[in-house]
C-alpha positions in Angstrom: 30.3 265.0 55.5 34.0 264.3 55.7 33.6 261.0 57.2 31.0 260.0 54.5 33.9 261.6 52.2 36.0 258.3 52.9 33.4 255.9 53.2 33.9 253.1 50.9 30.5 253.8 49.1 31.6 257.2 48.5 34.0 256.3 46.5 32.4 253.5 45.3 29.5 256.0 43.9 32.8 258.0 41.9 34.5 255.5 40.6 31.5 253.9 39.2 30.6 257.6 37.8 34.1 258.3 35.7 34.1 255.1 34.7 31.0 255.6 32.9 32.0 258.5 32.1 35.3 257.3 30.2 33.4 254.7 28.8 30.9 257.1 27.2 34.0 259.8 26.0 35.1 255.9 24.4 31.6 255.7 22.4 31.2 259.3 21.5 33.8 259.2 19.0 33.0 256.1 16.8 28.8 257.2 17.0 30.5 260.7 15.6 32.1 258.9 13.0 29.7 256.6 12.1 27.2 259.4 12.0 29.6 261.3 9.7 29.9 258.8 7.2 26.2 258.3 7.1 25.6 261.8 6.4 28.2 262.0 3.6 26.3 258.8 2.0 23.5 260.5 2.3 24.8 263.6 0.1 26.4 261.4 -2.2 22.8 259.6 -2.9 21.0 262.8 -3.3 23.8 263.9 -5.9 23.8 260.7 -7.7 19.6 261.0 -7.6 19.9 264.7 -9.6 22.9 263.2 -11.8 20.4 260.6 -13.1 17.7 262.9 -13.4 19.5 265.3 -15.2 20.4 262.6 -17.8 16.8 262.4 -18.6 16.8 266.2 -19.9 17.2 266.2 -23.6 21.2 267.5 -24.2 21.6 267.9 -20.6 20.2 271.9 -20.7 19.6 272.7 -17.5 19.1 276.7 -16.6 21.9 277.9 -14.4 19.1 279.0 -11.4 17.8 275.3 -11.8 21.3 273.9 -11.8 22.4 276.2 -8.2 18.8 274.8 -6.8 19.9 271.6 -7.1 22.9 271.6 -5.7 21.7 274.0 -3.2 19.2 271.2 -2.2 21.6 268.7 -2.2 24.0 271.1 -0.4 26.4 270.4 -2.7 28.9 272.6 -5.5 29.8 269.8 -7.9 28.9 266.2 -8.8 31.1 264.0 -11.2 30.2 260.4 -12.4 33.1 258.2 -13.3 32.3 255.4 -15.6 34.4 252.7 -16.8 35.6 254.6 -19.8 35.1 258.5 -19.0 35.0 261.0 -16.3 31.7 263.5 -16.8 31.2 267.1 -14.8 27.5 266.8 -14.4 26.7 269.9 -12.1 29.1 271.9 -10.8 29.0 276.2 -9.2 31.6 277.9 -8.2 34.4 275.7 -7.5 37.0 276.9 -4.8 40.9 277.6 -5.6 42.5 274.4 -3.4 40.4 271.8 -1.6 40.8 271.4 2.4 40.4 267.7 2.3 39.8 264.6 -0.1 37.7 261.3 1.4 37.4 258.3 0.2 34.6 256.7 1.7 34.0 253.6 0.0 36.5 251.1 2.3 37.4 253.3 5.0 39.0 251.0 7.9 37.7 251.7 11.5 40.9 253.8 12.7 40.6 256.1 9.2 37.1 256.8 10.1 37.1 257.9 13.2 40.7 259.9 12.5 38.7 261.7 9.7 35.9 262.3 11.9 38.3 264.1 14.2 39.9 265.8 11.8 36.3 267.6 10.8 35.9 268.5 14.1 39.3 270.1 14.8 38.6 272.4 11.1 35.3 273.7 12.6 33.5 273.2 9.7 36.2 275.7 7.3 36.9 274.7 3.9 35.9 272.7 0.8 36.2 268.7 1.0 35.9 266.3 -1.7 34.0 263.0 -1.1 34.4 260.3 -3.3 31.8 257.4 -2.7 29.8 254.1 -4.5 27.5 254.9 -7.1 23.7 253.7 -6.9 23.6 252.5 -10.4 24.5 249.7 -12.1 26.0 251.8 -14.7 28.5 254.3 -12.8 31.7 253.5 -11.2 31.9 256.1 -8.5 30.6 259.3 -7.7 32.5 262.2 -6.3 31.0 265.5 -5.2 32.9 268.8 -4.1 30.8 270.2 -0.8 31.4 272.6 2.2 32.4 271.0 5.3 30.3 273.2 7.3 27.1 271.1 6.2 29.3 268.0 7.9 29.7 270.4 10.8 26.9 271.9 11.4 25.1 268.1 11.6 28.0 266.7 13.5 27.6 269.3 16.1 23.5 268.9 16.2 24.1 264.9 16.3 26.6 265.3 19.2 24.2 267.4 21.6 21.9 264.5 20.7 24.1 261.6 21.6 26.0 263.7 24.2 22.9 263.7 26.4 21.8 260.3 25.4 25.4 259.0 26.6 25.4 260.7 29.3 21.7 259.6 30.4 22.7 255.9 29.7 25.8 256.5 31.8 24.0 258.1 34.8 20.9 255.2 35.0 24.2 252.4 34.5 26.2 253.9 37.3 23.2 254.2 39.3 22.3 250.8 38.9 26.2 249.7 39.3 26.5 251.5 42.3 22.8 249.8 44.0 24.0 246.3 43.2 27.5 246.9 44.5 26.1 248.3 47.3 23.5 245.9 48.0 25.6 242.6 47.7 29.3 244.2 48.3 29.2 247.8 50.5 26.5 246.7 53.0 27.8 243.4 53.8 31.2 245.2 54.4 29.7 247.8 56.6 28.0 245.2 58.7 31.1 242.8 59.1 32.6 246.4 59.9 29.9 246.8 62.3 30.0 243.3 63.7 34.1 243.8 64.0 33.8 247.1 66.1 30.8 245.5 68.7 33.6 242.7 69.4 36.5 245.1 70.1 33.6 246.9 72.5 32.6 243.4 74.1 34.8 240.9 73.1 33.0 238.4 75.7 29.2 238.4 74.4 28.5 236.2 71.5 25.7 238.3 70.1 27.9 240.6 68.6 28.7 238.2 65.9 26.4 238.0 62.7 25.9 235.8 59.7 24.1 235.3 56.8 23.7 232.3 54.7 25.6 233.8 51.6 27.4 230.8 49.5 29.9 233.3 47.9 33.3 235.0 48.9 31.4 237.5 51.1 29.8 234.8 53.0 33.1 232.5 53.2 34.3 236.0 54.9 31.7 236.6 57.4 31.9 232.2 58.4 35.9 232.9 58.9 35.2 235.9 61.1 32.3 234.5 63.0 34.7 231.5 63.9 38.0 233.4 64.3 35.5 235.5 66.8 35.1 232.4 68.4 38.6 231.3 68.7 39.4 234.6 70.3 36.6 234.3 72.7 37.3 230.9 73.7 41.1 232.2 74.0 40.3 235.2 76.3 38.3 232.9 78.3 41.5 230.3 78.8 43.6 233.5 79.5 40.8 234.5 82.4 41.1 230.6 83.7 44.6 231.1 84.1 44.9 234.3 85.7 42.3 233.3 88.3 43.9 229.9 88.7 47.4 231.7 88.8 46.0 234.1 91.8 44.2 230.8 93.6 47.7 229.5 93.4 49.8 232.5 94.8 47.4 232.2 97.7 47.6 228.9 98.2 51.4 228.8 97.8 52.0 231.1 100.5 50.2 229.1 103.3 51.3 225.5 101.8 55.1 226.4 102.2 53.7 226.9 106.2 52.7 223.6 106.1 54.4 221.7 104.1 57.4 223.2 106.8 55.3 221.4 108.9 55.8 218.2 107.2 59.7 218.5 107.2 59.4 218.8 110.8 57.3 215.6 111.3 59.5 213.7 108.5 62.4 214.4 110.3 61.3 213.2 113.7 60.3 209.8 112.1 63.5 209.4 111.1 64.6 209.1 114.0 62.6 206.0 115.2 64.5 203.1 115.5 62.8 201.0 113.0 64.1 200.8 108.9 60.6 200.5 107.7 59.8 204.0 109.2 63.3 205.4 108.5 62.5 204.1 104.7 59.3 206.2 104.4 60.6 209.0 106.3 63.4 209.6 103.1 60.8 209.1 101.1 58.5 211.7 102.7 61.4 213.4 103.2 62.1 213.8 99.4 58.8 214.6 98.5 58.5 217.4 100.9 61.8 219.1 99.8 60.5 218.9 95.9 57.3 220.5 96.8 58.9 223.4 98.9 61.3 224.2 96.1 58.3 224.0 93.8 56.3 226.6 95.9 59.4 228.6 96.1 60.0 228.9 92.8 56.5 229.4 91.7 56.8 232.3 94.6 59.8 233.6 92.6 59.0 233.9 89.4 55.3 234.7 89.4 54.4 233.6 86.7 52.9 230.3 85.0 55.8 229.7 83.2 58.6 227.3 84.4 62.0 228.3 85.5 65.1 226.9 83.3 66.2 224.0 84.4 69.5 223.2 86.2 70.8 219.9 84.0 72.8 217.5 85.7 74.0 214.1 84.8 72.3 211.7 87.1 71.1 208.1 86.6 67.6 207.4 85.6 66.8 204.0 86.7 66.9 205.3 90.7 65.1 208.1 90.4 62.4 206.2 88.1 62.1 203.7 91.4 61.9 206.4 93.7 58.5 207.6 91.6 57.1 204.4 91.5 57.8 203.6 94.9 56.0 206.2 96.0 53.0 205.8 93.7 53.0 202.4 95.6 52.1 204.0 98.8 49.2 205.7 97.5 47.5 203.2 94.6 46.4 199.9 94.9 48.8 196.6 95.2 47.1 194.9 92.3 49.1 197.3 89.8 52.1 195.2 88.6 55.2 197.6 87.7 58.0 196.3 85.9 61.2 198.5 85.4 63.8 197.5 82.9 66.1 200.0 82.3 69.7 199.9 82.3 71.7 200.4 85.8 73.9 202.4 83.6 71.3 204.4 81.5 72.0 208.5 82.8 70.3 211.8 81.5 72.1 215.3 81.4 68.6 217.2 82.5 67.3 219.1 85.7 66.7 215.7 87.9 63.5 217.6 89.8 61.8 218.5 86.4 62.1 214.8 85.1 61.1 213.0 88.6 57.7 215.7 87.9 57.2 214.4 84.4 57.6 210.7 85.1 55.3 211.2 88.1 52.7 212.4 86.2 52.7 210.6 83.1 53.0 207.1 85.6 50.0 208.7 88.3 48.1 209.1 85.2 48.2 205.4 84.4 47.8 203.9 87.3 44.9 206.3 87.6 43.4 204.9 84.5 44.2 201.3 85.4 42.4 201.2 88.3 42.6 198.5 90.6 45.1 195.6 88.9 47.3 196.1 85.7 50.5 196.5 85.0 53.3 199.1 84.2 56.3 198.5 82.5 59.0 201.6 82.2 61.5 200.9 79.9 64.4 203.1 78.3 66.1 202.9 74.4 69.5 205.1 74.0 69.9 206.1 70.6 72.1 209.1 68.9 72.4 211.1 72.1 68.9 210.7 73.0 67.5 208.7 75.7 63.1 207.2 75.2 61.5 206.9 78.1 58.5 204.6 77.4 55.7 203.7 79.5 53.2 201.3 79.3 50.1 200.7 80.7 47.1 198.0 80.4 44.1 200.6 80.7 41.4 201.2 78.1 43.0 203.7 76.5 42.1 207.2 75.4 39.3 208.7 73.7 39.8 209.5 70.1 38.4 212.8 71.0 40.8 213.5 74.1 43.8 212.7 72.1 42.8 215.8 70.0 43.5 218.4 72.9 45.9 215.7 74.9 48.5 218.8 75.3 46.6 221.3 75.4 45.1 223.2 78.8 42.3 223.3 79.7 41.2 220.4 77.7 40.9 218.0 80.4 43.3 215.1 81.8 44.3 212.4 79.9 41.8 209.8 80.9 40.1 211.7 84.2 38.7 214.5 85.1 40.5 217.2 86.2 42.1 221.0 85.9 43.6 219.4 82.5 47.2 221.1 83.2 49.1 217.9 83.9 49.9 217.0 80.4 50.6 221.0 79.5 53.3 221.1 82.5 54.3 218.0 81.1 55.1 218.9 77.5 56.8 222.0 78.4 59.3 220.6 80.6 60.1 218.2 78.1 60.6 220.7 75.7 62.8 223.1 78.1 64.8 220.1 79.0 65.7 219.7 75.0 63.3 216.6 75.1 59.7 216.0 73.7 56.7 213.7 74.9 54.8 212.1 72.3 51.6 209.6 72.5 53.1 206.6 70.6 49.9 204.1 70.6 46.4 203.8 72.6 43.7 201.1 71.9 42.1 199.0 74.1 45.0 196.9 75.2 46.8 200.0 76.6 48.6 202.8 76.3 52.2 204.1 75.9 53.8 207.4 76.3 57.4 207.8 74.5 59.4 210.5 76.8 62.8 212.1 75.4 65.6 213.4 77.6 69.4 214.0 76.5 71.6 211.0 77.0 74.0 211.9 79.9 77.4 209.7 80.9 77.2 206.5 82.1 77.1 206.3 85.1 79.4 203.6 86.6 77.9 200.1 87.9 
């Protein structure tokens, strides 16, 4: 009972109720008025009807026990008839000392009749009133009659167990019928969005806890923007699952790749002893590679997390380390890719050197990836106000209009393959934590080209 207490068609139900009732208590006194003004008509034509009569009666004798049925019948004490020219006292009995009220009902405004018809109520039916009113022939003025206000009382008070009950019937069938269409197209759609709202907190994971109907109206435009913010949330819980079971896969793996990429530092460095410069040149190369991915796995190990660590800026030139990527790209794709670097000797960047190498990897892998087997890369860099775009260019097919919409986004697949659809992601935010941004400047089917910015660092000297 106390729960149904609170429930929104609880209330619902009472408001619904004292508004009716208000708006009844609002009708009861203009019907009261209205009513009373009737009934004083009514006593001024019945007075006017035994004036007229009585003008038939040769001399106007009329016995005094005839004269106190009349106005006994008419429930009356006095009538007068005002003509243009005179002022007559047609019936009259005993007449009081002071009068409690005088009316004039002939062009009584709305706010003056229902003020008298308080006013009558308030005396309780005490007292003499004089009523002054339009005369039914053509050849009176006015008519005004001296009465007791019970009479008014007495009927007001019958009429008003009448219409009381009759307001009050009208108001309960109204609310009744407020309250079933509110409930119908307002209350039970809220209790079953509440419904559908409370199965999702239980099981967040099973689509059948989401309903719909095919409502055009606010309620349905509610229940279509819960069913897909649902789905949002769902798809979102999902991508937070992929990544905590990709970030456990990874702290597994990490631990036994730092054993073997030690391994590889081992190997690397005995190569580098041969006597040859061809093997001595791949050996730094391997060399470097190796010692980027141990200090990746270490501080992956470190910080636990998915997120990367701040970066260490530097000032270090960009055109080496830019050959240094796609030298080593060129051990691993095919010779018919053409790459073509024109950057500045001089062109620097004040950035972590490790996180850029990682970007420009990945954004040129990607390409070369898409290109296939010929095409051609061209890396070229712009300094302007402090900044320093990295732009590179490739002669693929381009990407899909629909790819471009989740380009940066994981989880969304790669950039023109298949794949975990994290490379872009790592991308962005190391851009963005090195005070830089990547941005997709043009794909068609002449190519691509991806706009990198770093902060400018000092020249470095030629």
């Amino acid at each position: 009972m106390g729960q149904m207490r609170h429930s929104l068609a609880f209330r619902l139900l009472w408001l619904v109720i004292l508004f009716m009732l208000g708006l009844a208590t609002l009708l009861y006194v203009p019907a009261m008025a209205e009513f009373r003004k009737g009934y004083l008509e009514e006593r001024l034509i019945a007075a006017q009807t035994a004036a007229l009569a009585l003008e038939e009666v040769p001399d106007g004798a009329v016995s005094p026990a005839l004269e106190r049925e009349i106005l006994d019948s008419a429930k009356i004490r006095a009538v007068i008839i005002y003509t243009q020219d005179s002022r007559q006292l047609i019936l009259r009995s005993e007449m009081p000392a002071t009068l409690s009220a005088r009316y004039d009902i002939r062009d009584l405004s709305f706010i003056e009749m229902n003020k008298d018809a308080i006013a009558a109520l308030v005396r309780d039916g005490h007292g003499v009133i004089q009523v002054r009113g339009h005369s039914i022939s053509p050849r009176h003025d006015m008519v005004e009659i001296v009465m007791d206000e019970a009479y008014v009382y007495d009927a007001m008070t019958a009429y008003s167990r009448t219409i009381t009950l009759g307001l009050l019937l009208i108001a309960a069938a109204t609310s009744m019928l407020i309250y079933l269409t509110l409930l119908l197209f307002v209350v039970r759609p809220m209790q079953n969005m509440k419904d559908t709202i409370a199965r999702f907190r239980r099981e967040p994971h099973t689509a059948a806890n989401t309903t719909t109907t095919d409502r055009k109206d606010e309620i349905g435009l509610v229940e279509h923007e819960l069913l897909r913010m649902q789905n949002e949330l769902r798809m979102a819980l999902r991508q937070k699952e992929n990544l905590a079971n990709l970030g456990m896969a990874i702290s597994k793996i990490n631990h036994d790749l730092r054993n073997i990429l030690a391994t590889a530092r081992l190997s690397a460095d005995r190569i580098a002893r041969i006597d040859d410069p061809t093997a001595q040149r791949v050996a730094h190369r391997l060399t470097n590679a190796v010692d980027r991915a141990i200090k990746l796995c270490e501080r992956t190990m470190e910080h636990g997390r998915a997120e990367e660590p701040l970066p260490i800026t530097s000032n270090f030139a960009l055109k080496p380390l830019v050959n240094e990527v796609l030298a080593e790209l060129g051990t691993v794709y095919s010779a018919g890719i053409k790459t073509n670097v024109m950057i500045h000797d001089a062109e620097s960047l004040n950035a972590d050197p490790d996180q850029v190498w990682r970007v420009i990897m990945n954004i040129c892998r990607n390409a070369m990836e898409a290109m296939g087997e010929e095409g051609t890369l061209n890396v070229t860099a712009e300094k302007t106000n402090g900044t320093v775009a990295i732009r590179i260019q490739d002669t693929a097919r381009g990407i899909p209009e629909d790819v471009q919409k989740h380009l940066f986004k994981p989880f969304a697949g790669g950039a023109r393959i298949s794949g975990t659809g994290l490379g872009l992601t790592i991308v962005k935010e190391l851009a963005q934590a090195n005070k830089g941004d990547i941005t997709l400047e043009k794909t068609d089917a002449s190519g691509s080209v991806f706009c990198i910015i770093f902060p400018a660092g000092k020249d470095v000297q030629e």
